[in-house]
C-alpha positions in Angstrom: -12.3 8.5 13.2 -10.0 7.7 16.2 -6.6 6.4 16.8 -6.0 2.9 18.3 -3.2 5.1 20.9 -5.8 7.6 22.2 -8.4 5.1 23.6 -5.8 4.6 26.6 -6.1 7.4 29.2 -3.1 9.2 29.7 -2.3 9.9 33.6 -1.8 13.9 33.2 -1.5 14.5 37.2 1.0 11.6 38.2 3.9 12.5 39.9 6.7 13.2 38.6 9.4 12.2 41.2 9.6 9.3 44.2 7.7 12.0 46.8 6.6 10.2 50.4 3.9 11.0 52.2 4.1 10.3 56.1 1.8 7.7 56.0 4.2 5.9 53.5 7.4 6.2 55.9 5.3 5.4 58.5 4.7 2.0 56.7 8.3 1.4 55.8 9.4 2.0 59.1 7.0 -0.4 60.7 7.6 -3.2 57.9 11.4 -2.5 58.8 10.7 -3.0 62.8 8.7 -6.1 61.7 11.7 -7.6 59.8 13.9 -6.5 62.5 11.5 -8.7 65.4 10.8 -5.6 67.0 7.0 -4.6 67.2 6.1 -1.3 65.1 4.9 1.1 67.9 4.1 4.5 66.8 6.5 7.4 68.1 5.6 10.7 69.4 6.9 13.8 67.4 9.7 15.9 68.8 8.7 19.1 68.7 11.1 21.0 67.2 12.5 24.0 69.1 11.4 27.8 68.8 13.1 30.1 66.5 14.2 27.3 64.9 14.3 27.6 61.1 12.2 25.4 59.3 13.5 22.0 57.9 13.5 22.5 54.2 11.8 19.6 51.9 13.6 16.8 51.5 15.3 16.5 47.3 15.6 13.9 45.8 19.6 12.8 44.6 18.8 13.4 40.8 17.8 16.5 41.3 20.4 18.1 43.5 23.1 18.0 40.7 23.1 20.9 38.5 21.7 20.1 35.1 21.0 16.4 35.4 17.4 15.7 33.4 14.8 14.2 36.3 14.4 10.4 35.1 11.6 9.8 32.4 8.0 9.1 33.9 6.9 5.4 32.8 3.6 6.6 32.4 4.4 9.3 29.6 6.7 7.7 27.7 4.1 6.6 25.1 2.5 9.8 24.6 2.0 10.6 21.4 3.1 13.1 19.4 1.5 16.1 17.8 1.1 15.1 14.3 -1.2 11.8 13.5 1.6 10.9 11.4 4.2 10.7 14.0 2.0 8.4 16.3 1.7 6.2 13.4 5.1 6.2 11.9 7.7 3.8 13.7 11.3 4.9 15.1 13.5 6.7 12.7 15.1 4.9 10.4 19.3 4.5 10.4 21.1 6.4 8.3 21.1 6.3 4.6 23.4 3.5 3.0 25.4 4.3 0.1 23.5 1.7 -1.9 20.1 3.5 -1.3 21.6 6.9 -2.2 23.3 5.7 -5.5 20.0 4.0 -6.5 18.0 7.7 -5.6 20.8 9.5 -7.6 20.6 6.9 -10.8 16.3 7.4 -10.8 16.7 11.3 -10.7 19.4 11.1 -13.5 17.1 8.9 -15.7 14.3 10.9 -15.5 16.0 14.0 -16.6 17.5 12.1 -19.4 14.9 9.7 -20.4 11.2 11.1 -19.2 11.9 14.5 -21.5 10.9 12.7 -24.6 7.7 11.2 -23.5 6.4 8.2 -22.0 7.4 4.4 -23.0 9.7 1.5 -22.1 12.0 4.5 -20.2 9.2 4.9 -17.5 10.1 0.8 -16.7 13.9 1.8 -17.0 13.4 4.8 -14.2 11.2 2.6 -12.1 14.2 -0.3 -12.2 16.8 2.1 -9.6 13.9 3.5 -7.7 12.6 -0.1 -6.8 16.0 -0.5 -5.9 16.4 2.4 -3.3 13.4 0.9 -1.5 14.9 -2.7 -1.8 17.6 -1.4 0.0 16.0 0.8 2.8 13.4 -2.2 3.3 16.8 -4.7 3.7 18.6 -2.4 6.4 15.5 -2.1 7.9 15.0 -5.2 8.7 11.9 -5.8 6.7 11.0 -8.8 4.9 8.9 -9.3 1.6 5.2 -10.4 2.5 3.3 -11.7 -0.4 0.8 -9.2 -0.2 3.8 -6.5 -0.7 4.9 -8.3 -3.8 1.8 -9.1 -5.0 1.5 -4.9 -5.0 4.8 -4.8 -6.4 4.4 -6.5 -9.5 1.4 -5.1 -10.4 2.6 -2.0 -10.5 5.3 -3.0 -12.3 3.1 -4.5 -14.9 0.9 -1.4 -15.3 3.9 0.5 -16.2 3.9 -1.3 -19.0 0.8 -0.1 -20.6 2.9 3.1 -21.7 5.3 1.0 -23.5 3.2 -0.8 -25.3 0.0 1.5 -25.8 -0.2 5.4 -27.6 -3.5 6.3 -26.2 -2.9 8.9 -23.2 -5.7 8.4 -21.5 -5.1 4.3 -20.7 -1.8 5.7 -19.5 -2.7 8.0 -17.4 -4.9 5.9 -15.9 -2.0 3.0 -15.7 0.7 5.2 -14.1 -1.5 6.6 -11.3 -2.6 3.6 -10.5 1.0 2.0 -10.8 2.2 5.0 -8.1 -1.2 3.4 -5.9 0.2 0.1 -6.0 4.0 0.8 -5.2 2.5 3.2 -2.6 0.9 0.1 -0.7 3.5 -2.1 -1.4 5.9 -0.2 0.9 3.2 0.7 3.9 1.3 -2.4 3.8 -1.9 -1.8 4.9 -5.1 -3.9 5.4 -8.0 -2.3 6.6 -10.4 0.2 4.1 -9.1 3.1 5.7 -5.4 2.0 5.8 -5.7 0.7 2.0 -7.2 4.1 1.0 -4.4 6.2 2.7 -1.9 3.7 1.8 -2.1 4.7 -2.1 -1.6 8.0 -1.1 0.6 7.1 1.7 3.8 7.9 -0.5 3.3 11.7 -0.5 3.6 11.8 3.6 7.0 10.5 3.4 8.6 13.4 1.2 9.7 15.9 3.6 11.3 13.8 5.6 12.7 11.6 3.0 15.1 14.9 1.7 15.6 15.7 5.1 17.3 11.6 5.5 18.9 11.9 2.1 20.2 15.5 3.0 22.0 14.1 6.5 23.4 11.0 4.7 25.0 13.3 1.7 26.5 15.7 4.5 27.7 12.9 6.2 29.4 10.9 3.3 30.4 14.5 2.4 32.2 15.8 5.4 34.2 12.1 4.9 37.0 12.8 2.8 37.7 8.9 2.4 33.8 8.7 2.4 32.3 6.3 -0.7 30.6 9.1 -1.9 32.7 11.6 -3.1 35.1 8.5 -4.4 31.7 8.0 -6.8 31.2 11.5 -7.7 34.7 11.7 -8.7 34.9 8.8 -10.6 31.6 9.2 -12.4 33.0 12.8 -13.2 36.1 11.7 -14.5 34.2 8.4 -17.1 31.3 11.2 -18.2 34.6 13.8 -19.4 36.2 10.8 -20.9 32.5 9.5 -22.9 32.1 13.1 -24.3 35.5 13.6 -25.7 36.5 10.7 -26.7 32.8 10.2 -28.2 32.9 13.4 -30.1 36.0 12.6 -31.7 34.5 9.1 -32.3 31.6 10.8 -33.9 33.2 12.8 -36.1 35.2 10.2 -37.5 32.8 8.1 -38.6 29.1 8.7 -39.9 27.8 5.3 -39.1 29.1 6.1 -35.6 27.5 8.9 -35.3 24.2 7.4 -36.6 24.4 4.7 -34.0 25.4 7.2 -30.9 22.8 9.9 -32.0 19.9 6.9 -31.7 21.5 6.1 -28.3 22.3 8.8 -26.2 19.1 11.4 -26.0 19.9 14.6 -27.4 19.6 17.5 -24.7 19.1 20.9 -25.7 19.5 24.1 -23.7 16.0 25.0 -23.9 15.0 22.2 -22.3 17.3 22.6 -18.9 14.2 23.8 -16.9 11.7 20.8 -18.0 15.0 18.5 -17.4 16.0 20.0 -14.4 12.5 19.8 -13.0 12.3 15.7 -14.0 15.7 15.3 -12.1 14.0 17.4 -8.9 10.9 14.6 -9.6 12.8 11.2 -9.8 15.0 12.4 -6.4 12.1 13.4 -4.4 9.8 10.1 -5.3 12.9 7.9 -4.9 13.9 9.8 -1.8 10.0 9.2 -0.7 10.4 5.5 -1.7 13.0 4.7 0.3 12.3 6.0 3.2 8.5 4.7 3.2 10.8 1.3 3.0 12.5 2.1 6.0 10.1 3.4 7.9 6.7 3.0 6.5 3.5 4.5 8.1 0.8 2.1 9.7 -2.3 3.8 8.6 -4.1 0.5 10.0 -3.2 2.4 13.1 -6.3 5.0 12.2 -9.5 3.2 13.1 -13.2 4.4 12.6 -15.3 3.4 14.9 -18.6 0.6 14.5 -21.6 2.5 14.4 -24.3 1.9 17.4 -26.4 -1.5 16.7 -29.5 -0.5 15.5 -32.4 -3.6 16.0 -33.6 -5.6 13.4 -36.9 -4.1 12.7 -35.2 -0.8 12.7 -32.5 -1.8 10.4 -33.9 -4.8 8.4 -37.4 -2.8 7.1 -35.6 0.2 4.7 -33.3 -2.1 3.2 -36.5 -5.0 2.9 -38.4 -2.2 1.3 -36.0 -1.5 -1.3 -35.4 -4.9 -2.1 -39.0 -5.2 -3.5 -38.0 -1.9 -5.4 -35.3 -3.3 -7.2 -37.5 -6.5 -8.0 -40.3 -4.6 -9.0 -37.6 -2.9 -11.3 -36.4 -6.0 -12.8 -39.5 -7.8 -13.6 -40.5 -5.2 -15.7 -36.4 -5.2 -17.6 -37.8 -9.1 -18.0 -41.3 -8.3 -19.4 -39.1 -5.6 -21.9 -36.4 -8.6 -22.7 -39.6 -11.2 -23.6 -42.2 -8.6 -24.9 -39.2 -7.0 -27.4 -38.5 -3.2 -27.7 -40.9 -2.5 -30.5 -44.0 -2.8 -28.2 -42.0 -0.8 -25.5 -41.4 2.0 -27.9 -44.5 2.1 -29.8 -46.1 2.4 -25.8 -44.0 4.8 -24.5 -43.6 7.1 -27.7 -39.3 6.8 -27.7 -37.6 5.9 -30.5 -34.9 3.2 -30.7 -31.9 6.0 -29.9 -33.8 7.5 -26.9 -35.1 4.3 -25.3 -31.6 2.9 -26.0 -29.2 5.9 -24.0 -32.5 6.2 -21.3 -31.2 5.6 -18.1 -27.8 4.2 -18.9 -26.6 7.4 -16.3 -29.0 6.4 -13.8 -28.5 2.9 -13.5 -24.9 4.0 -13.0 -25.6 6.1 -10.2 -28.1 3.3 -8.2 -25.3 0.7 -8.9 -22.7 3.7 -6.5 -25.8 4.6 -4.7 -26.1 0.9 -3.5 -22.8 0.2 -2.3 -23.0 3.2 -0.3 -26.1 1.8 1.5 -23.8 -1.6 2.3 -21.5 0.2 3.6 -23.6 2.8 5.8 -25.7 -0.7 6.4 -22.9 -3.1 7.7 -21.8 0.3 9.8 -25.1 -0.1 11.9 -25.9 -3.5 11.3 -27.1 -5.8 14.5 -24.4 -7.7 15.8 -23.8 -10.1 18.4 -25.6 -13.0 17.9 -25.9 -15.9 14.9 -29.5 -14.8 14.0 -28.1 -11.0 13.7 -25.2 -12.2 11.0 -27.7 -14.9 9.3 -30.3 -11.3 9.0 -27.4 -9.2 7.6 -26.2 -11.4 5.0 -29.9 -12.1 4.3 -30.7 -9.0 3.1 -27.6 -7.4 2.1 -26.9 -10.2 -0.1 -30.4 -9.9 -1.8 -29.8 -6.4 -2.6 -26.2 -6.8 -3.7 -27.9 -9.8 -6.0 -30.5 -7.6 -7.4 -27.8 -5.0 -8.5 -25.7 -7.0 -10.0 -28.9 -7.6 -12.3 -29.5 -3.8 -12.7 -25.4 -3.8 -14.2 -26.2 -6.0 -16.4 -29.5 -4.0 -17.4 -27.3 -1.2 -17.7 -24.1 -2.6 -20.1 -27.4 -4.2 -22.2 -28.9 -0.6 -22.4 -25.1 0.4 -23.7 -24.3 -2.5 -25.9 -27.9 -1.9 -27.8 -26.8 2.1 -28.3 -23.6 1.1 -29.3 -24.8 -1.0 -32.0 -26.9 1.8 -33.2 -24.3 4.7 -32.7 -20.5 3.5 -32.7 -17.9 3.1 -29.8 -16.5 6.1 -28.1 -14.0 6.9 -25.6 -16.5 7.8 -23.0 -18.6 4.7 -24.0 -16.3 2.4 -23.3 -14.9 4.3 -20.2 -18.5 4.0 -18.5 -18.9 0.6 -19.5 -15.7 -0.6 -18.2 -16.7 1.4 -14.8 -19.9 -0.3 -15.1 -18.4 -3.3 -15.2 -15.8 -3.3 -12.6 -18.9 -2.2 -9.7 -20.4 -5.8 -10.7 -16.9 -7.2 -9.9 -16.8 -5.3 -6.3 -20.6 -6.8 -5.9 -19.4 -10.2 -6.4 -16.4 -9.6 -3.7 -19.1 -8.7 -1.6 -20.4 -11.1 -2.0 -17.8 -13.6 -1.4 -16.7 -11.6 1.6 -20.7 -12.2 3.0 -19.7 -16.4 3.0 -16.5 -16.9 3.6 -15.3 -13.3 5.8 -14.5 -9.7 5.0 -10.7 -10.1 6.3 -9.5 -9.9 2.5 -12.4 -7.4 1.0 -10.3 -4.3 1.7 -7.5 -5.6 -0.6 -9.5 -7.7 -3.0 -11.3 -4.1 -3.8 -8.4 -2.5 -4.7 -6.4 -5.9 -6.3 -9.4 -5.6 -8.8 -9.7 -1.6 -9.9 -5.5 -2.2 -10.4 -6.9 -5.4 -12.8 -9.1 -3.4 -14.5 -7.0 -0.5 -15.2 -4.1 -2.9 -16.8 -6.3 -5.0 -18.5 -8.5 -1.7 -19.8 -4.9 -0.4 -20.8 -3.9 -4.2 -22.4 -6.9 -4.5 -24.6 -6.1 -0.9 -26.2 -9.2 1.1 -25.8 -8.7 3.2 -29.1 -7.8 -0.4 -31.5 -11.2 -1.3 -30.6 -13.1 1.8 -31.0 -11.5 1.8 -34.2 -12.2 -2.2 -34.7 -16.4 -1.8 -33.3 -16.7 1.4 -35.8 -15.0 -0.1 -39.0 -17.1 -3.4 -38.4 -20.3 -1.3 -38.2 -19.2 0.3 -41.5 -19.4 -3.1 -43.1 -22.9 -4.2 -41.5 -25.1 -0.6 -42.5 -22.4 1.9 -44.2 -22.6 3.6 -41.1 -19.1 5.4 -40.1 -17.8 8.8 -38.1 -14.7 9.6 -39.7 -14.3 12.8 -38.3 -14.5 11.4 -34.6 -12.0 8.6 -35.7 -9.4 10.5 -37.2 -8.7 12.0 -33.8 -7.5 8.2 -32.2 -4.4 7.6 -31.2 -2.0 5.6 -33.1 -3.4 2.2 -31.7 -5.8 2.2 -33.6 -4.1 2.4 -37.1 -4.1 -1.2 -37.3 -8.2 -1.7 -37.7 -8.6 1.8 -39.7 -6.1 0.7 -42.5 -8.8 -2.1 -43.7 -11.2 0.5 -44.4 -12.1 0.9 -48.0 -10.8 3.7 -50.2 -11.2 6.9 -49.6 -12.5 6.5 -46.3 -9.0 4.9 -45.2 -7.1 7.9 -46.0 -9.2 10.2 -44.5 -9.3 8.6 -41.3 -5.2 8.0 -41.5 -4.3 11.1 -42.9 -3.8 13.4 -39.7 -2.3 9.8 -37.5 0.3 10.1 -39.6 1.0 13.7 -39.6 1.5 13.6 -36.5 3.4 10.7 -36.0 5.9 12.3 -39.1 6.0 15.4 -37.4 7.4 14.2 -33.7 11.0 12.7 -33.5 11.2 10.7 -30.4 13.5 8.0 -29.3 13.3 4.6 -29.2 12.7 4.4 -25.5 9.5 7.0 -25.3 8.0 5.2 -28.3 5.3 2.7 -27.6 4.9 -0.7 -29.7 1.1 0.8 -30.9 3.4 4.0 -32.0 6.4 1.4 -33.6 3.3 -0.7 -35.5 1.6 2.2 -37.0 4.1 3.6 -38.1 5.4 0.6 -40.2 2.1 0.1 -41.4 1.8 3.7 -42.4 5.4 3.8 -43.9 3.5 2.2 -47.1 1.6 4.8 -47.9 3.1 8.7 -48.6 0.9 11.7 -47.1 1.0 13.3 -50.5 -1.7 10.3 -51.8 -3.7 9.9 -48.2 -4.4 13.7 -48.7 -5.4 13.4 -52.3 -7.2 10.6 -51.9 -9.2 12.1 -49.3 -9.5 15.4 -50.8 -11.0 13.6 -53.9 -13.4 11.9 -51.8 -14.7 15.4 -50.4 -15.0 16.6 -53.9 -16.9 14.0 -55.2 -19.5 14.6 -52.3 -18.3 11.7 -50.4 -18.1 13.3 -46.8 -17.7 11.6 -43.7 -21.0 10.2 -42.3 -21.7 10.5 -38.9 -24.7 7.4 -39.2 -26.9 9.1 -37.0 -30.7 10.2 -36.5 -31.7 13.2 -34.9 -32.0 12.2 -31.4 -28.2 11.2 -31.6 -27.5 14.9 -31.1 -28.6 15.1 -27.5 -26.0 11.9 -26.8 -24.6 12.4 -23.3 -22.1 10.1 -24.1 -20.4 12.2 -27.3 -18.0 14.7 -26.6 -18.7 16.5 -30.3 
């Protein structure tokens, strides 16, 4: 890996001042005769006389005054810095406006007050002022919006709506890292693999000196008496002593008041100062980080890896050729499996339906990853320079990209069939949707082979932010809960015990279970949905629809009706066989 700034050689021994050799007054004296219509005829030195003290060197007029800088060199005044960063990372920005620093102080007020109780439609409200305070720096900055940066933008907007609308932690945490990709790139704006890579994580380089720049433009508004800022301190000061009086007295006054401010205002406690304090210290920093990416974002397209040497085409074709025929070889027999059926296959090869089923699920995974690391090492040392080089490389890249794609769908088969037999899980349907989403970044590839690879960088990473909000949409636990209550009803077949750990989302699909099987599997959901108190902004609508589908039924008669059931010898059933025990897949 190089930088683009280092290829140009830097002139270390250039002089550093306007010093004449005699050959050079020599010249200027004989163009100076020339002008003059005399001819330049060379002068015989006057020796100078003995004892005489020798003629000190001739200094230039900048540097006879006393503590005058010497001019800058031309040559180094694009050297670059020490840190990487700083080569990439344009002029400083101006200072901090007063709309960017109001917009950093709402976000780190928000979260203290709103990102205490959980996750929900509050992590959209604290997003709202730090979008802001990068609208701003990006405005006084001179920057304009590029559709790629909204097209960034929005998404990560839109996967910070999976915690609003979705129970399930995992989906979420999946949805806000990615959302904190996808703002990342929206404010540095990168292109290239490398630049789209660091770009996501771009955000992080901006910290230090983001509360350095919000430090200067607070000491600067502060040392203003007349300065904007301590007029909004003072005034917000003055409106928060008048809301908590007056609202107290309000309060107490009436009871339906009271009711109505309680559900509004989040109730702070001083045991949790330190987690507040710490959420107000994480909203100031990441706006602070924001904004200044705005202003001055890093171009991490600057960092450049170099093509690999061109290899020739016997060289480079021949490996790749040979495991072409692999991968065919490979799927004629998947098509002799598909047409012969899996009875003969099992009855030859000894496996039972559960081990033939899970067999190589893992593996095919890995050749699918293994693959697109041999396009990329390939296209690194690919031959180049000539039509029948490109027409070769698409040849046989796309052959193998082709074949793949038939070995995913091998692979999501080999899953679907064990699903069928076994139930849905959470790591089921995690390595499925992975499975899934490397047959998406084949067909990019693909696409990128025809029509150019100037987009593929940004398509990649378009698509895995995609498939995170649409794996978060589709609410992974409501259909592991939905696969697994529909398998019930085909063979009887049902984990309870694995089901009663889901999250909320999946309330909807359990409560059409039949007695007592429903309130087993609902009994500890709504425990612990009775048993937490949050606000309206850190619930989610999953969280809101159980709980009004749940507010039917007491706890006293899901317990009793579940207690009967393990009485009367009706356990749960975990509709397995023995082989099911060794499942990879199964956390229990």
């Amino acid at each position: 890996m190089s930088d683009h700034t280092s290829e140009t050689p830097w002139p270390e021994d250039a002089p550093a001042g306007p010093e004449r050799s005699e050959g050079s007054e020599l010249t200027e004296r004989s163009e100076r005769d020339g002008r003059s219509g005399t001819a330049a005829m060379p002068k015989a030195p006057i020796p100078e006389p003995r004892g005489a003290a020798a003629e000190p060197p001739k200094v230039p007029a900048y540097a006879q005054q006393d503590g005058q800088q010497r001019p800058p060199n031309p040559w180094r005044q694009g050297r670059p810095q020490a840190s990487a960063v700083s080569r990439l990372r344009p002029a400083k920005p101006a200072a901090i406006r007063s709309a960017t620093l109001c917009s950093v102080l709402a976000t780190a007020i928000l979260s203290a007050i709103l990102l205490g109780d959980g996750l929900g439609l509050n992590l959209l409200i604290v997003a709202a002022p730090a979008a802001l305070a990068a609208y701003f720096a990006a405005q006084a900055a001179g920057r304009r919006l590029r559709p790629w940066t909204a097209v960034w933008a929005v998404g990560g907007l839109a996967l910070l709506a999976v915690p609003a609308l979705r129970d399930a932690g995992w989906p979420t945490f999946l949805a806000v890292v990615s959302a904190v990709a996808l703002g990342s790139l929206a404010l540095h704006g990168s292109r290239s693999w490398l630049g789209v890579f660091l770009g996501s994580l771009g955000l992080f380089s901006s910290i230090a000196d983001g509360l350095a720049w919000g430090g200067r433009g607070v000491r600067e508004r502060m040392a203003d008496p007349r300065g904007r800022l301590g007029i909004a301190f003072r005034t917000t000061g003055v409106a928060v002593v008048l809301l908590i009086v007056f609202g107290t007295l309000f309060a107490s006054a009436d009871a339906a008041f009271a009711d109505v401010l309680g559900n509004l205002i989040p109730e702070v406690s001083v045991g949790d100062s330190p987690w507040r304090l710490f959420l107000f210290v994480i909203g100031l920093v990441g706006a602070l980080a924001a904004a200044y990416s705005a202003a001055a974002p890093v171009r991490w397209d600057g960092i450049t890896v170099r093509p690999g040497k061109a290899r020739g085409r016997l060289e480079w074709a021949l490996p790749l050729i040979v495991l072409n025929l692999l991968f065919a070889v490979f799927i004629a027999i998947q098509i002799t499996v598909l047409l012969g059926g899996y009875d003969k296959v099992m009855a030859e090869t000894d496996l039972s339906y559960s081990q033939y089923a899970r067999q190589g699920f893992w593996q095919l995974l890995w050749a699918t990853l293994l693959t697109l690391l041999v396009i990329a090492i390939a296209l690194r040392w690919a031959p180049r320079g000539r039509g029948s080089d490109r027409t070769l490389v698409r040849s046989v890249l796309g052959t193998l990209c082709l074949l793949t794609l038939v070995v995913v769908t091998s692979a999501l088969r080999r899953m679907d069939l064990y699903v069928d037999a076994y139930g849905l899980t959470r790591l089921r349907i995690s390595v499925a949707a992975v499975e899934l989403w490397l047959g998406v970044v084949l067909v990019l590839i693909m696409v990128a082979g025809v029509f150019g690879a100037r987009l593929l960088p940004r398509a990649v990473a378009a698509s895995a932010a995609v498939a995170v909000l649409a794996f978060g949409l589709v609410s992974p636990d409501g259909l592991i809960a939905k696969q697994n209550v529909q398998r019930y009803r085909n063979d009887h077949s049902i984990d309870i015990d694995y089901l009663r750990d889901l999250s909320a989302d999946a309330v909807p699909a359990l409560d059409t279970l039949p007695e007592p099987l429903r309130s087993c599997a609902l009994k500890d959901i709504q425990r612990s949905l009775r048993s937490s108190d949050t606000p309206w902004y850190a619930t989610s609508w999953g969280e809101a629809r159980a709980r009004d589908i749940l507010r039917k039924r007491s706890s006293e008669d899901l317990a009793q009706n579940c207690a009967a059931s393990r009485t009367g010898g009706g356990g749960s059933d975990r509709g397995g066989d023995e082989d099911d025990q060794y499942d990879p897949y199964d956390p229990y």
